[in-house]
C-alpha positions in Angstrom: 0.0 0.0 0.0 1.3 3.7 -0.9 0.9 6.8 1.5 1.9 9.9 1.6 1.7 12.8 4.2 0.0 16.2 3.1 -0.1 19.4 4.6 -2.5 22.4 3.7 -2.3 25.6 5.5 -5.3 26.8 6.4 -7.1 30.0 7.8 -5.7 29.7 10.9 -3.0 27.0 11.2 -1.8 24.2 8.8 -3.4 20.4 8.5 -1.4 17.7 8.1 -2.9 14.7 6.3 -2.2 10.5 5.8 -3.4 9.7 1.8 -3.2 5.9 1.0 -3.4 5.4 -2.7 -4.2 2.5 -4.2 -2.2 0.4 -7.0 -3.4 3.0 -9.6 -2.5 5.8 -7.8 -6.6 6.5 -7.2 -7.5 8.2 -3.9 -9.1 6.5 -1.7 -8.9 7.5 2.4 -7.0 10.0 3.8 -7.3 11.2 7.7 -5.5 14.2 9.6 -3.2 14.2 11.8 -3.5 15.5 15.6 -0.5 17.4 17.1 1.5 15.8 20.1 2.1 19.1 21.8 5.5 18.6 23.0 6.9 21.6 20.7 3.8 23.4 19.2 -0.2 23.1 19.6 0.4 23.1 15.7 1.9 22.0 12.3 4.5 24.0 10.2 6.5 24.0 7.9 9.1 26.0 6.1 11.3 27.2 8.8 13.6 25.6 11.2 11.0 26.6 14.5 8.6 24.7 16.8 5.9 23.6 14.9 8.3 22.3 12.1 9.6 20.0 14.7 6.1 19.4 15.8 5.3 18.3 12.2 8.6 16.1 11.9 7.7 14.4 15.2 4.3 13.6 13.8 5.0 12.6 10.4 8.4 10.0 11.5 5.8 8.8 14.4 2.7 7.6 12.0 5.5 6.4 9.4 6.6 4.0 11.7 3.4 2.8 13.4 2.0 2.5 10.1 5.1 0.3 8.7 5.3 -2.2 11.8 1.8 -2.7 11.5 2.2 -4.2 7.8 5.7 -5.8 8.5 6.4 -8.8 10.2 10.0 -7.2 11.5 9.3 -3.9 13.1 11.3 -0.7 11.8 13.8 -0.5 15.3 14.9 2.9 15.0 14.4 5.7 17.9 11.8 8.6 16.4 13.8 11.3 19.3 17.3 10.9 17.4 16.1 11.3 13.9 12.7 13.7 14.0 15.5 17.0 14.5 17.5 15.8 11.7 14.3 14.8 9.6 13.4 18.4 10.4 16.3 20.2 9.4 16.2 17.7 6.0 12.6 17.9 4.6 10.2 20.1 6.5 12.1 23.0 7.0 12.9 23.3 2.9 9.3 23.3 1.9 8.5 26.4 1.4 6.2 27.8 3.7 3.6 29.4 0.4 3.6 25.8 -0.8 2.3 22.5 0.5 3.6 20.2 1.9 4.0 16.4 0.1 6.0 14.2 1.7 5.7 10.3 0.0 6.5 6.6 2.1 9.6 6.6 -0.4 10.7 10.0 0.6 10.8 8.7 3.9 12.7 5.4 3.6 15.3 6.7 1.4 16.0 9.6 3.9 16.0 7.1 6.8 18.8 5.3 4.5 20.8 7.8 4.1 20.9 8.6 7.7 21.8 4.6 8.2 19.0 4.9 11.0 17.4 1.4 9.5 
């Protein structure tokens, strides 16, 4: 199954949302994502701040869930040494006009570069 995270700013705030795709790339459920509050009652993007970290947090926390729930080996990799980095890497160079589109593979290539998997 393909996901991808998608962010919309809104008229007050941002929204961050989970899109699975089909094979064919067709839409077919998406659902937001709620904030953790340990850096920001809100999403961001586009700047190296607290609701970018609050978005990075989010996004490298439903990754995971989502991926050990269809693996039979659970991704072992700790979210609080990489969200920072993952941060610095992908949130913060979306600009903050544009929205934000962040796909699976996105995700597992960065986490390979890093050597976190």
């Amino acid at each position: 199954m393909y996901y991808e995270f998608r962010g919309k700013r809104k008229d007050v705030g941002c929204e961050v949302v989970v899109v699975h795709d089909d094979v064919e790339g067709d839409n077919y459920d998406y659902y937001p994502l709620e904030p953790t509050g340990k850096h920001s009652e809100g999403f961001e993007w586009g700047y190296g701040g607290s609701g970018p970290a609050e978005t990075a947090l989010v996004i490298l926390t439903e990754f995971v869930k989502k991926v050990n729930r269809d693996r039979r080996k659970p991704l072992d990799f700790d979210i609080n040494q990489y969200y920072q980095m993952f941060k610095w890497d992908k949130i913060t160079t979306i600009k903050r006009e544009d929205d934000l589109h962040i796909t699976t593979r996105e995700i597992w290539e960065w986490l390979r570069e890093k050597e976190a998997i």
